[in-house]
DSSP file (Angstrom, degrees, kcal/mol; ACC not computed):
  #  RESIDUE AA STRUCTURE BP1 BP2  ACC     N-H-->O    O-->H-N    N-H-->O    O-->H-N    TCO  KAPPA ALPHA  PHI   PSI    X-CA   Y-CA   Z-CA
    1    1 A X              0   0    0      0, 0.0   115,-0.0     0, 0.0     2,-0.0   0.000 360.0 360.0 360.0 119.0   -5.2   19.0  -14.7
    2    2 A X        -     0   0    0    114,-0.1     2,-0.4     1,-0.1     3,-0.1  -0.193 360.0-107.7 -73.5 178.8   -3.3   15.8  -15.6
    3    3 A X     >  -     0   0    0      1,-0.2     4,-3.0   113,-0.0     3,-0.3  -0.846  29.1-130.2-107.0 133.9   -4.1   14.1  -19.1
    4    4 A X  H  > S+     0   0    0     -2,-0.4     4,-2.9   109,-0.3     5,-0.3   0.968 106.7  64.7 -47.6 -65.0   -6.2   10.7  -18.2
    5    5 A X  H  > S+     0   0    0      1,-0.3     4,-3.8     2,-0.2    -1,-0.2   0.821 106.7  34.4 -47.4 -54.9   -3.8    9.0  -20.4
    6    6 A X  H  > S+     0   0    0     -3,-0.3     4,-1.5     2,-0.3    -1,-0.3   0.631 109.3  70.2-106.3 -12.5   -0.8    9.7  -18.3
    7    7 A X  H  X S+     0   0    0     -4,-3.0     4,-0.9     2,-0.1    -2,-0.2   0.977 109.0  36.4  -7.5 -78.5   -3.2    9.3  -15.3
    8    8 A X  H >X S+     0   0    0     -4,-2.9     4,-1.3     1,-0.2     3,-0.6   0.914 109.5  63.0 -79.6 -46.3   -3.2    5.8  -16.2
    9    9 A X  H 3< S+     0   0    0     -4,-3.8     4,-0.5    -5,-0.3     3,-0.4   0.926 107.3  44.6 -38.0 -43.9    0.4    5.6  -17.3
   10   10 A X  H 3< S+     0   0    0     -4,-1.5    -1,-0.2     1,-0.3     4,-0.2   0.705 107.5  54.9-105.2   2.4    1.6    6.4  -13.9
   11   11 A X  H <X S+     0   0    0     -4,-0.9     4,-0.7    -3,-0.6     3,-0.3   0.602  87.6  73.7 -52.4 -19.9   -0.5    4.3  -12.0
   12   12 A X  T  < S+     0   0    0     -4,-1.3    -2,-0.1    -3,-0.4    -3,-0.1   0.645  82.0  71.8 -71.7 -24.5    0.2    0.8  -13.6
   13   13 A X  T  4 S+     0   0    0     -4,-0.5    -1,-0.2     1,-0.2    -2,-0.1   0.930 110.1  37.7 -50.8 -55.0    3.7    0.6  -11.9
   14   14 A X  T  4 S+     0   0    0     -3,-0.3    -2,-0.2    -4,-0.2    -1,-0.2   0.891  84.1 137.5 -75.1 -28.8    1.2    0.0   -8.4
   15   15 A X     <  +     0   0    0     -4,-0.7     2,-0.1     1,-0.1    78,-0.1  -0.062  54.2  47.5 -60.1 162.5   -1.4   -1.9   -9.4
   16   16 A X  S    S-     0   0    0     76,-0.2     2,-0.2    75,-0.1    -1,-0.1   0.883  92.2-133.9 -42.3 144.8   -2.3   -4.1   -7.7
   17   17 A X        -     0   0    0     71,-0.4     6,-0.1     1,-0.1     3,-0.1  -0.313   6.0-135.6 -57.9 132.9   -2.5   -2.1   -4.4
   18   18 A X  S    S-     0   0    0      1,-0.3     2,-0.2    -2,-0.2    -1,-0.1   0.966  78.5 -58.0 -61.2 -43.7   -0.9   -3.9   -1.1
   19   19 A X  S >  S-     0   0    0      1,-0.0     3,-0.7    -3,-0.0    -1,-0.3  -0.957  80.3 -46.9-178.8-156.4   -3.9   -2.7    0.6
   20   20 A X  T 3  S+     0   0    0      1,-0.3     4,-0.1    -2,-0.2    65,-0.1   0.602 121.1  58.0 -93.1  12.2   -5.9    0.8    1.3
   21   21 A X  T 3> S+     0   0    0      2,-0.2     4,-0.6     1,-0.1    -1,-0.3   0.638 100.0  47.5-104.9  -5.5   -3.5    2.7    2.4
   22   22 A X  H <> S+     0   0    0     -3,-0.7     4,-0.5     1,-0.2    -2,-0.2   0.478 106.8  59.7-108.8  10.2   -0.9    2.7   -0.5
   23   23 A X  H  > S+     0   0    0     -4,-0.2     4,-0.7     2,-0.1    -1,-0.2   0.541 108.5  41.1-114.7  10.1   -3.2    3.4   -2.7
   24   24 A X  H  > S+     0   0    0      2,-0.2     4,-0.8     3,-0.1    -2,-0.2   0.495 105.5  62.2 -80.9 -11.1   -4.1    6.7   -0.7
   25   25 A X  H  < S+     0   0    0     -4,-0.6     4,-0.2     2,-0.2    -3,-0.1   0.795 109.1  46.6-111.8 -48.0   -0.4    7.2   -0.3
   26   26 A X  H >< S+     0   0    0     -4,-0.5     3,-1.0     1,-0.2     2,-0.4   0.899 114.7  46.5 -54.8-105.7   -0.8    7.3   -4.7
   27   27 A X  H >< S+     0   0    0     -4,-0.7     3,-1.5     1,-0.2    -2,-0.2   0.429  95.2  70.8  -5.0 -37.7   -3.7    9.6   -4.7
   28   28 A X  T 3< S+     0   0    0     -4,-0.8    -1,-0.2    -2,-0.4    -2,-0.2   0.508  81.2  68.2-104.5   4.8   -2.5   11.6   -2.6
   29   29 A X  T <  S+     0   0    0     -3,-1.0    -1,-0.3    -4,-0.2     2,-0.3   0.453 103.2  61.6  17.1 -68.7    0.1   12.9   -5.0
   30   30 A X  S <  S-     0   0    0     -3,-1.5    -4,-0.0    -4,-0.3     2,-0.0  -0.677  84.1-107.1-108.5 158.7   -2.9   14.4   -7.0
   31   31 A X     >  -     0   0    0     -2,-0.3     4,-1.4     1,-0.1    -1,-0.1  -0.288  41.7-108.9 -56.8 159.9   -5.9   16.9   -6.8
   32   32 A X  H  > S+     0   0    0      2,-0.2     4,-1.8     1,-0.2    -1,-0.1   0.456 123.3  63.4 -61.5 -11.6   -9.4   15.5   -6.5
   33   33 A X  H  > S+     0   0    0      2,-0.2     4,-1.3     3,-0.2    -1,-0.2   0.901 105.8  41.3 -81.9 -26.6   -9.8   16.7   -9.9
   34   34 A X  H  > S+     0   0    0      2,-0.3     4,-1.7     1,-0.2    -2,-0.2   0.896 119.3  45.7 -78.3 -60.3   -7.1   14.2  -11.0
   35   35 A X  H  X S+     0   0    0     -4,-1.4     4,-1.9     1,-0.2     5,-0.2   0.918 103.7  65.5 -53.0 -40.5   -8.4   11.3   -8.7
   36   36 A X  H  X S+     0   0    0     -4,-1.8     4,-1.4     2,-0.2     3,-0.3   0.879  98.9  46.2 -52.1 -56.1  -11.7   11.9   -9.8
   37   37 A X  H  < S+     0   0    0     -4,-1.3     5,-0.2     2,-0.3    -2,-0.2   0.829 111.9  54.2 -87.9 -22.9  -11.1   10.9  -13.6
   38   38 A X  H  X S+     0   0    0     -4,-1.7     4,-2.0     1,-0.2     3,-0.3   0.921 109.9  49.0 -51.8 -40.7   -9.1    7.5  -12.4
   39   39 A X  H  X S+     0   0    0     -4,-1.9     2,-0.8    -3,-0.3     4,-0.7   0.820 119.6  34.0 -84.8 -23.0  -12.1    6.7  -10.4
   40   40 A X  H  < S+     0   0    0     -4,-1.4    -1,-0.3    27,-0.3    29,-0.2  -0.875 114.3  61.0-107.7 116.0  -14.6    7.4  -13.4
   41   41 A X  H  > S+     0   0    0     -2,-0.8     4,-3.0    -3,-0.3    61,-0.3  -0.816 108.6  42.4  42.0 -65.8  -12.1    6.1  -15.6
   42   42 A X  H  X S+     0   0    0     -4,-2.0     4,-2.2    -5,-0.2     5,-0.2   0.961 112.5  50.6 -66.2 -71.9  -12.4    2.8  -13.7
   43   43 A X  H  X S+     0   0    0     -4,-0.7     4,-1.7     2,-0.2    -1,-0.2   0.706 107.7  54.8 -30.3 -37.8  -15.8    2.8  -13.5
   44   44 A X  H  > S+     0   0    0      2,-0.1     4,-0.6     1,-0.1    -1,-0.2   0.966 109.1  50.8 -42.2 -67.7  -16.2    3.4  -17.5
   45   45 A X  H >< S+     0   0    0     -4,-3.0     3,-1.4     2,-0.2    -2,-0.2   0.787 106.4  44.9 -85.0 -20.5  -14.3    0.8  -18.1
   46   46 A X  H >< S+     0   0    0     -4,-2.2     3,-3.4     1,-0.2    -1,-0.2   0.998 110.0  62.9 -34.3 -61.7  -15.9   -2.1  -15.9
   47   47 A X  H 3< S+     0   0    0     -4,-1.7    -2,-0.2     1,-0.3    -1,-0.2   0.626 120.2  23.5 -54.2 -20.2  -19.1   -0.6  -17.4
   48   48 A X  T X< S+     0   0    0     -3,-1.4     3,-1.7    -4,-0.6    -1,-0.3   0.279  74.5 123.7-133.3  30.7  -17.5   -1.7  -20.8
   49   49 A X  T <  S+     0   0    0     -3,-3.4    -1,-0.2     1,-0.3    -2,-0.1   0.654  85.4  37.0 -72.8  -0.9  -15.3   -4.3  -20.4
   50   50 A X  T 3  S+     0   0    0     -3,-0.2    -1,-0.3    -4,-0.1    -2,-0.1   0.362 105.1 102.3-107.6 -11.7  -17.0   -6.9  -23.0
   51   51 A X    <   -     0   0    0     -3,-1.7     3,-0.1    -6,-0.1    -3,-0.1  -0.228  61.5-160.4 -93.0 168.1  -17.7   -3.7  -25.1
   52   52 A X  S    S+     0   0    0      1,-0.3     2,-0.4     2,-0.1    56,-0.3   0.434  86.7  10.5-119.8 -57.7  -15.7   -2.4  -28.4
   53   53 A X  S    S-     0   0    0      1,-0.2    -1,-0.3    55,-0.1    53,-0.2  -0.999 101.4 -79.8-149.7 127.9  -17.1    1.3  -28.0
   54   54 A X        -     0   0    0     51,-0.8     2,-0.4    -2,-0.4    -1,-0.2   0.333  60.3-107.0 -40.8 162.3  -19.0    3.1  -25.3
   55   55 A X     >  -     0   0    0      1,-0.1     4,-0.6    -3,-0.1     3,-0.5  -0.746  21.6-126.8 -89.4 147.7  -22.6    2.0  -25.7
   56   56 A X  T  4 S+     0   0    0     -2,-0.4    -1,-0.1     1,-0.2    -2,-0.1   0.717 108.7  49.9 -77.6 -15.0  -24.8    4.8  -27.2
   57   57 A X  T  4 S+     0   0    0      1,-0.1    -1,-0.2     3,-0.0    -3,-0.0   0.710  90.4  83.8 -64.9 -39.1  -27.3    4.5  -24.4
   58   58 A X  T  4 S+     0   0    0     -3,-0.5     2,-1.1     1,-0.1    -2,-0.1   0.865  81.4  54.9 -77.6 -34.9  -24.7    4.6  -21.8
   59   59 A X  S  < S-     0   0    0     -4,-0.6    -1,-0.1     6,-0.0     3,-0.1  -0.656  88.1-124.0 -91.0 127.4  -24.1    8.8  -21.4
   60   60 A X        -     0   0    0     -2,-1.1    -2,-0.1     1,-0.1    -3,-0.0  -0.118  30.6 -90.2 -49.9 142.9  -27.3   10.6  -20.6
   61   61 A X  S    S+     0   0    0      1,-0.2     2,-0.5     3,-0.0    -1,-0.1  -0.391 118.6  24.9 -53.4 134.4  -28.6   13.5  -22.8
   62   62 A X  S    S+     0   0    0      1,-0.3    -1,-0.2    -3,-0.1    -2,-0.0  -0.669  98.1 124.5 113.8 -62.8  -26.9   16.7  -21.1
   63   63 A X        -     0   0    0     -2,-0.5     2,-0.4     1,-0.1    -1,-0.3   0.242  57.9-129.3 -16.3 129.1  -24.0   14.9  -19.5
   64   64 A X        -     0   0    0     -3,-0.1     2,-1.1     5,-0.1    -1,-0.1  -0.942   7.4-145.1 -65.9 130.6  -20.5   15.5  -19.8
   65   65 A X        +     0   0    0     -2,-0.4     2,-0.3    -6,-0.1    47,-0.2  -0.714  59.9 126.4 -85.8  80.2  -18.4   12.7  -20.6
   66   66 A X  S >  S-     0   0    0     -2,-1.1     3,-3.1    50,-0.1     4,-0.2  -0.834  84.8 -79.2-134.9-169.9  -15.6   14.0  -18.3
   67   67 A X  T 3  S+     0   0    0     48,-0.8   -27,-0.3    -2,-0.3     4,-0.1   0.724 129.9  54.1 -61.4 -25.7  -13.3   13.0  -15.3
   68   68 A X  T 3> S+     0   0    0      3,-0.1     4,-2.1     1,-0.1    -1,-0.3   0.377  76.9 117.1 -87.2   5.9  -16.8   13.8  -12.7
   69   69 A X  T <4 S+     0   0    0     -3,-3.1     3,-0.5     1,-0.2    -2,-0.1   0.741  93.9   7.3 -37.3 -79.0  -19.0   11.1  -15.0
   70   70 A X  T  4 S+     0   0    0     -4,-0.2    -1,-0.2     1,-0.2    -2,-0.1   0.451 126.9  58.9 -93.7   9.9  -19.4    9.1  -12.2
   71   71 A X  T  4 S-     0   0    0      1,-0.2     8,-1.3   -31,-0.1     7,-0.8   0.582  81.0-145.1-112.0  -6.1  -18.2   10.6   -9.4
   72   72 A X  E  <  -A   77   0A   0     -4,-2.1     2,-0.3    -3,-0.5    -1,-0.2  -0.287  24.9-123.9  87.6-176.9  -20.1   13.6   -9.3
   73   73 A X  E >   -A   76   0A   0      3,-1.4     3,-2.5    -2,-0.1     2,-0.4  -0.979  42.9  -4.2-136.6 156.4  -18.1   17.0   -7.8
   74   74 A X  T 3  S+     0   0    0      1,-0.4     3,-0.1    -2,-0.3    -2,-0.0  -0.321 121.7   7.3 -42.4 123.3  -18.1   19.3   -5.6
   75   75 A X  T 3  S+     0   0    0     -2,-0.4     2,-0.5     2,-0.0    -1,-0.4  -0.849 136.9  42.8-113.8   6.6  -19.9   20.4   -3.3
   76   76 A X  E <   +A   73   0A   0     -3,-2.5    -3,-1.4     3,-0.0     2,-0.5  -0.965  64.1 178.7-118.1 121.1  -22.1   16.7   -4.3
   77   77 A X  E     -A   72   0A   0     -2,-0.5     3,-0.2    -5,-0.2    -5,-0.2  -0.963  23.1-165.4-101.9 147.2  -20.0   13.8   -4.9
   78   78 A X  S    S+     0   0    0     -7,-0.8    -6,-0.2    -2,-0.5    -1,-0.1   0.464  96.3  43.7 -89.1  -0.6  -21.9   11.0   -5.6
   79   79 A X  S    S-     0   0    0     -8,-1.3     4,-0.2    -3,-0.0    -1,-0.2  -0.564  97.1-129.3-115.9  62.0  -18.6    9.5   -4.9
   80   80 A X    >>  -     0   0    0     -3,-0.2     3,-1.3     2,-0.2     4,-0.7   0.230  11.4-132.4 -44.3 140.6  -16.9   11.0   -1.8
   81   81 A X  G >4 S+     0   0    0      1,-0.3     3,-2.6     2,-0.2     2,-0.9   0.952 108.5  62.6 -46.9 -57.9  -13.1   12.1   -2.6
   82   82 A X  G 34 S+     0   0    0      1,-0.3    -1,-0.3     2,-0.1    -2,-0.2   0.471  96.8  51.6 -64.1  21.0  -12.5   10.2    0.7
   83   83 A X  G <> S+     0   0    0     -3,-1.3     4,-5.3    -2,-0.9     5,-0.3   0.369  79.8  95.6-125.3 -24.6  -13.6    7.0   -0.5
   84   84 A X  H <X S+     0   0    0     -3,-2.6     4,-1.5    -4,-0.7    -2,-0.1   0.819  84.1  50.3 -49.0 -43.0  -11.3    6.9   -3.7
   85   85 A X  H  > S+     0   0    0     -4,-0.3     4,-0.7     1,-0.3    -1,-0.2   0.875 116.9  43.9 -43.7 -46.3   -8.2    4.7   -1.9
   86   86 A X  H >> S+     0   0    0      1,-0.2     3,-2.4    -3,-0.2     4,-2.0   0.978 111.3  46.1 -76.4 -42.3  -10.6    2.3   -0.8
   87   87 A X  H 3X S+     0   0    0     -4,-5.3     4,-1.6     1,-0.2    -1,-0.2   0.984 116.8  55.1 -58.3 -27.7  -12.8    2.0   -4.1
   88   88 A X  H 3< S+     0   0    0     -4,-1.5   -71,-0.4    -5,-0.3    -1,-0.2   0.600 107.7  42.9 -81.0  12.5   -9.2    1.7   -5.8
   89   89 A X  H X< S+     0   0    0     -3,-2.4     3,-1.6    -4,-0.7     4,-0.3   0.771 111.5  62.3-110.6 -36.5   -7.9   -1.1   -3.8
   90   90 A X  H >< S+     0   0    0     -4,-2.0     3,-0.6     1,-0.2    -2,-0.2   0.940 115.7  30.6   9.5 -96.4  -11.5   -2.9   -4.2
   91   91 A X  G >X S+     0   0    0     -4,-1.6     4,-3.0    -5,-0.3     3,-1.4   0.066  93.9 114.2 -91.8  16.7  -11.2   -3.1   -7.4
   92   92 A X  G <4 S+     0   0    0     -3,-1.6     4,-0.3     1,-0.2     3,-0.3   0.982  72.5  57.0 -62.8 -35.2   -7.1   -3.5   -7.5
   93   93 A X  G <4 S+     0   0    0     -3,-0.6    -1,-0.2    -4,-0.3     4,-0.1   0.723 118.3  40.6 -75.8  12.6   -6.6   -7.1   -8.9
   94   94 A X  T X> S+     0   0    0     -3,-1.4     3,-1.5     1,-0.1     4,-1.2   0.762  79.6 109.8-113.8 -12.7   -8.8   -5.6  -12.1
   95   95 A X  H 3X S+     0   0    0     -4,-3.0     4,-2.9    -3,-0.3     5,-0.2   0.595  78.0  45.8 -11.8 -57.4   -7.4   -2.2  -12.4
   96   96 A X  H 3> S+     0   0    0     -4,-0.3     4,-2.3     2,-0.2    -1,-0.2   0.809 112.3  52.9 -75.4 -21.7   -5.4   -2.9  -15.8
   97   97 A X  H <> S+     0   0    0     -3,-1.5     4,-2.3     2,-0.2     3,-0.4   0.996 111.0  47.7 -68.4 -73.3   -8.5   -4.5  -17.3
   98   98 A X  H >X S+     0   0    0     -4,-1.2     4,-2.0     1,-0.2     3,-0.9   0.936 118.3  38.8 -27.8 -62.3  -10.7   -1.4  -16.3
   99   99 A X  H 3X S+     0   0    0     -4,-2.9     4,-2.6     1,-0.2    -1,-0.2   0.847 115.7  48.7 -75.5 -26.0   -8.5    1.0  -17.6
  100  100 A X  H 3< S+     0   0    0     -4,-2.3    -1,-0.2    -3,-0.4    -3,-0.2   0.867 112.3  49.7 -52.4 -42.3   -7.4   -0.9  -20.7
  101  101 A X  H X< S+     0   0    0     -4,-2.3     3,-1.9    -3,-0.9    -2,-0.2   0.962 113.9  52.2 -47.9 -63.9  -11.3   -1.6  -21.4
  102  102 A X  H >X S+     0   0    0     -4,-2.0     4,-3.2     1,-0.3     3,-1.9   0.856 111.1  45.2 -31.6 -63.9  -11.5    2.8  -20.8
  103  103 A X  T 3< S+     0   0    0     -4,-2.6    -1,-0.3     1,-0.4    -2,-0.2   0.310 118.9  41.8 -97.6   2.9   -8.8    3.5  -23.3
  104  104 A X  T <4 S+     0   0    0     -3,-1.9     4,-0.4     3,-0.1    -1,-0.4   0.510 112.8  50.7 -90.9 -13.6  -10.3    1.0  -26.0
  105  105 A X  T <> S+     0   0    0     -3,-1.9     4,-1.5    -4,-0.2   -51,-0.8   0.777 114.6  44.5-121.8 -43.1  -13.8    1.8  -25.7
  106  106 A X  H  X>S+     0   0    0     -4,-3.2     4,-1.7     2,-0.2     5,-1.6   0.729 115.2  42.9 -67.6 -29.4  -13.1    5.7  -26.0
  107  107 A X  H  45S+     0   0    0     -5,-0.3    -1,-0.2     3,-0.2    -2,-0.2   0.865 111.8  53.7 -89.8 -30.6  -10.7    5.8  -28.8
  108  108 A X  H  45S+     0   0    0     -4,-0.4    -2,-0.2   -56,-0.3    -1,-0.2   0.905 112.3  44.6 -52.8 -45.8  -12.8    3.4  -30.5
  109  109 A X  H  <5S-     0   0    0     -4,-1.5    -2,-0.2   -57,-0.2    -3,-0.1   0.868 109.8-116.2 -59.3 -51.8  -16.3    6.0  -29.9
  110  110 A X  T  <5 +     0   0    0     -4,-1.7     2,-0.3     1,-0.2    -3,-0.2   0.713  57.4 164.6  97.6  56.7  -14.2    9.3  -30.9
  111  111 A X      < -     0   0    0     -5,-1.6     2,-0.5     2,-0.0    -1,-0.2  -0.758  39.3-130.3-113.9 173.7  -14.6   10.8  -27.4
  112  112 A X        -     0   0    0     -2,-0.3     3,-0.2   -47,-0.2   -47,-0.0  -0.940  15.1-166.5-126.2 119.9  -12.2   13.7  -26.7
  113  113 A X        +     0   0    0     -2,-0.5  -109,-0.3     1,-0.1  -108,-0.1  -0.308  63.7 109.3-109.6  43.2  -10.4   12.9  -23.1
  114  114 A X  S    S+     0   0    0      1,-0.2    -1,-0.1     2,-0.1   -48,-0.0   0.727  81.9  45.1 -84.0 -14.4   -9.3   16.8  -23.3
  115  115 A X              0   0    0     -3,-0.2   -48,-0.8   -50,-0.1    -1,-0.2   0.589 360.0 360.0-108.2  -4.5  -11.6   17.2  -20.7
  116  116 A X              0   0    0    -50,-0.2    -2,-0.1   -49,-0.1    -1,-0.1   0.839 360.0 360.0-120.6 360.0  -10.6   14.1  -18.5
């Protein structure tokens, strides 16, 4: 399991993606478990990008705030592993903005990314 943090470190060199295949060409590099917290990584941080500190509404009672928040796992993704290149080329020209948002919004909360 990679550290989220250096996740994000060694993606910013690519951003933005040429298109959806060099950003599979990245991924592919990593486990799903490791792809999986960049894509709820990104997704956090749209979800907060005007935000200071995760919203207290936003993780449901039970949940784990970890690297499947929004992408679900195996054997259900709610986010197929084969879909990550595309959703990260999507969302490439905003990439540093997600993840910048992520990594303010979380240190700001006190969340523990040991688990993403």
């Amino acid at each position: 399991m990679t550290n989220i943090t250096d996740l994000i470190n060694s993606i910013s060199p690519y951003i933005p993606f040429r298109n959806e295949e060099s950003a599979k060409e990245f991924l592919d590099q990593y486990d799903n478990d490791d792809q999986a917290a960049l894509i709820s990584a990104l997704y956090i941080g749209r979800d907060h990008i005007h935000d200071s500190i995760i919203r207290s509404d936003y993780v449901p009672n039970g949940w784990a705030f970890d690297r499947y928040f929004t992408t679900g796992r195996a054997p259900k993704w709610d986010i197929s592993p084969a879909d990550f290149a595309k959703k990260l080329y999507e969302k490439s020209s905003n990439l540093h903005m997600y993840y910048t948002s992520f990594v303010r919004c979380t240190k700001a909360s006190n969340y523990s990314l040991s688990n993403f």
